[in-house]
C-alpha positions as CSV (number, residue, x, y, z in Angstrom):
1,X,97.7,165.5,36.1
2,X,94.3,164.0,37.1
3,X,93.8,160.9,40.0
4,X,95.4,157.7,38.4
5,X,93.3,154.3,38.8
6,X,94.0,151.2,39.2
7,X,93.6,149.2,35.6
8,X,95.4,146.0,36.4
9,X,96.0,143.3,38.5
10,X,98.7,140.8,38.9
11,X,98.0,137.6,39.9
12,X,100.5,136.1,42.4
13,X,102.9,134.3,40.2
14,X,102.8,137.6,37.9
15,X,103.6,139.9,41.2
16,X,106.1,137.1,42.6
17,X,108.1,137.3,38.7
18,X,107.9,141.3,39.3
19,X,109.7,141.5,42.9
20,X,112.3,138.7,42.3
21,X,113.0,137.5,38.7
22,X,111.6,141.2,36.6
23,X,113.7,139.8,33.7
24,X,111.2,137.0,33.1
25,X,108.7,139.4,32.5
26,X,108.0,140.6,28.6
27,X,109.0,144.0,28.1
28,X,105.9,145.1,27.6
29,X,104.8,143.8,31.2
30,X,107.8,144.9,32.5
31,X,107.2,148.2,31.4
32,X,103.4,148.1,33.0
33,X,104.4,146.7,36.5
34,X,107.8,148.8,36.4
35,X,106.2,152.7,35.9
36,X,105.3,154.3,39.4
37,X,102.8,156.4,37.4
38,X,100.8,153.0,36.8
39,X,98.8,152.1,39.7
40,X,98.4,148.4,40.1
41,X,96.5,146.1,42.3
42,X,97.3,143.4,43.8
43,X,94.9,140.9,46.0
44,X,95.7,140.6,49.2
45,X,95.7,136.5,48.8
46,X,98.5,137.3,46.6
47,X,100.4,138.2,49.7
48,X,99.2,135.1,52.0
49,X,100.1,132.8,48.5
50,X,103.6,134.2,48.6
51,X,104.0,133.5,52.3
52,X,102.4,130.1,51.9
53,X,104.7,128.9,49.6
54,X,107.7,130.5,51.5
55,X,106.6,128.3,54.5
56,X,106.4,125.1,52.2
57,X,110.2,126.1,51.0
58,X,109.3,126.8,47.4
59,X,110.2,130.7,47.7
60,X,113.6,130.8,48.7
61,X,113.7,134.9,49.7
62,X,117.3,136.9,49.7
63,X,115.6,138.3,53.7
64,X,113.1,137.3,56.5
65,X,109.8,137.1,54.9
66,X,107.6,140.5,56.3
67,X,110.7,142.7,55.4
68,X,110.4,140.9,51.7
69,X,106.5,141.3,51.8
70,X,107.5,144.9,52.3
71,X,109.9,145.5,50.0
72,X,107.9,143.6,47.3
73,X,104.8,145.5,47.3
74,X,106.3,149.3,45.8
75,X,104.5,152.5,46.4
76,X,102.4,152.0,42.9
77,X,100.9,148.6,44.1
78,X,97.7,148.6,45.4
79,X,97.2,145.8,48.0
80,X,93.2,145.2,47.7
81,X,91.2,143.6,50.4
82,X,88.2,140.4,50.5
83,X,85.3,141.5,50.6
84,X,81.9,140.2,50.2
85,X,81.4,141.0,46.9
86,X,84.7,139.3,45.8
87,X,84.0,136.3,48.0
88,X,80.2,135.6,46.7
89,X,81.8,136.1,42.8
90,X,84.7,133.8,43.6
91,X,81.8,131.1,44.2
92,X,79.9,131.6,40.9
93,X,82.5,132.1,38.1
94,X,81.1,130.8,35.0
95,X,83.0,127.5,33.4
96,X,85.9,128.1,36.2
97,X,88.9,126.5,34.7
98,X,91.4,126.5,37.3
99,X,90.7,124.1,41.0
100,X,92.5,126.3,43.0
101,X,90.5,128.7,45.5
102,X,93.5,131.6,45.6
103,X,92.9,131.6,41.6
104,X,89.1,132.3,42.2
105,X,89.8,134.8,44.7
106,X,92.3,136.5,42.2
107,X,89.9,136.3,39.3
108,X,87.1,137.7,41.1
109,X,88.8,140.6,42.6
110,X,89.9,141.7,38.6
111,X,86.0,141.1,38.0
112,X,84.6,142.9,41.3
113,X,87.0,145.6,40.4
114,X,86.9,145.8,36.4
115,X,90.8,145.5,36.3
116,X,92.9,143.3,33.3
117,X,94.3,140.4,35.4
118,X,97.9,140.3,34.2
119,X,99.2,136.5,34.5
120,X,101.3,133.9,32.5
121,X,98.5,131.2,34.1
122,X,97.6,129.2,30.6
123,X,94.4,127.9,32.3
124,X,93.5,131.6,32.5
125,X,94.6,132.7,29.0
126,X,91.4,132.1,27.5
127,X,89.0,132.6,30.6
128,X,86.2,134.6,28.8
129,X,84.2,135.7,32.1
130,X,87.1,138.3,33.0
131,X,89.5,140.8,30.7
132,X,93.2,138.6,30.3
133,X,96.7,140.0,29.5
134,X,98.3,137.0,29.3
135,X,102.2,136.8,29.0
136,X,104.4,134.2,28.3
137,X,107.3,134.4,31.0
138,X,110.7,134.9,29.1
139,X,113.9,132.4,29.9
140,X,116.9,133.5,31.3
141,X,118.4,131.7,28.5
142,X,115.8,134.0,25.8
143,X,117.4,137.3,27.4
144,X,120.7,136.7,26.8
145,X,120.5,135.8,23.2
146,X,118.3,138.8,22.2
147,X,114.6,137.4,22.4
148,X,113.1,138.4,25.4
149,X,110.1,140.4,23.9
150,X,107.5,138.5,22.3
């Protein structure tokens, strides 16, 4: 089997759906995040976002907060650094539509590192500056009636 690449990238709220509530995610994306043969990236933002909102108690965790950081990034997941380039594209994205700096960090690492930015973030849906799968989280309430994949 030859060397496997990274081809996407979660953005936070993508990787947070994938390490504590997987059966929101759309099958297909589930099956994408879930296979240990698919290498994924994941920006190291991603990380301090998660920790960030933790602090601010809006990410209740089921154990102390670096074991979860462990457990939540798997083996397949490819924590990716700032750097330069990432940080001089976060500052000239084209017709940005989101105000939130993480988001421009996010979408300029996917650009910097020609990966498909998985996210359910409508602002980004559309984003033509940077290849978007876009998912639609599923409800609990969709799963256990039959429709979860869209």
């Amino acid at each position: 089997m030859g060397r496997l690449r990274v081809r996407y990238l979660l953005d936070s709220s993508a990787w947070i759906r994938s390490a504590l509530q997987g059966r929101t995610l759309p099958d297909e994306v589930r099956k994408i995040v879930g296979n240990p043969n698919e290498y994924i990236g994941l920006s190291i933002i991603s990380l301090w976002e998660a920790t960030k909102k933790h602090q601010r108690g809006k990410l209740p965790l089921p154990m102390e907060l670096s074991v979860w950081l462990d457990r939540a990034v798997p083996a397949h997941v490819r924590v990716l650094p700032l750097t330069s380039d990432i940080i001089v594209d976060s500052t000239r994205l084209p017709d940005f539509p989101v105000r939130d700096p993480a988001d421009e960090l996010i979408v300029a690492t996917a650009r910097v590192h020609r990966l498909t930015l998985l996210t359910s973030d409508t602002k980004l849906r559309a984003y033509g500056h940077v290849r978007v799968h876009y998912f639609t989280p599923v409800l609990e309430s969709e799963k256990s009636h039959g429709h979860g994949s869209r």
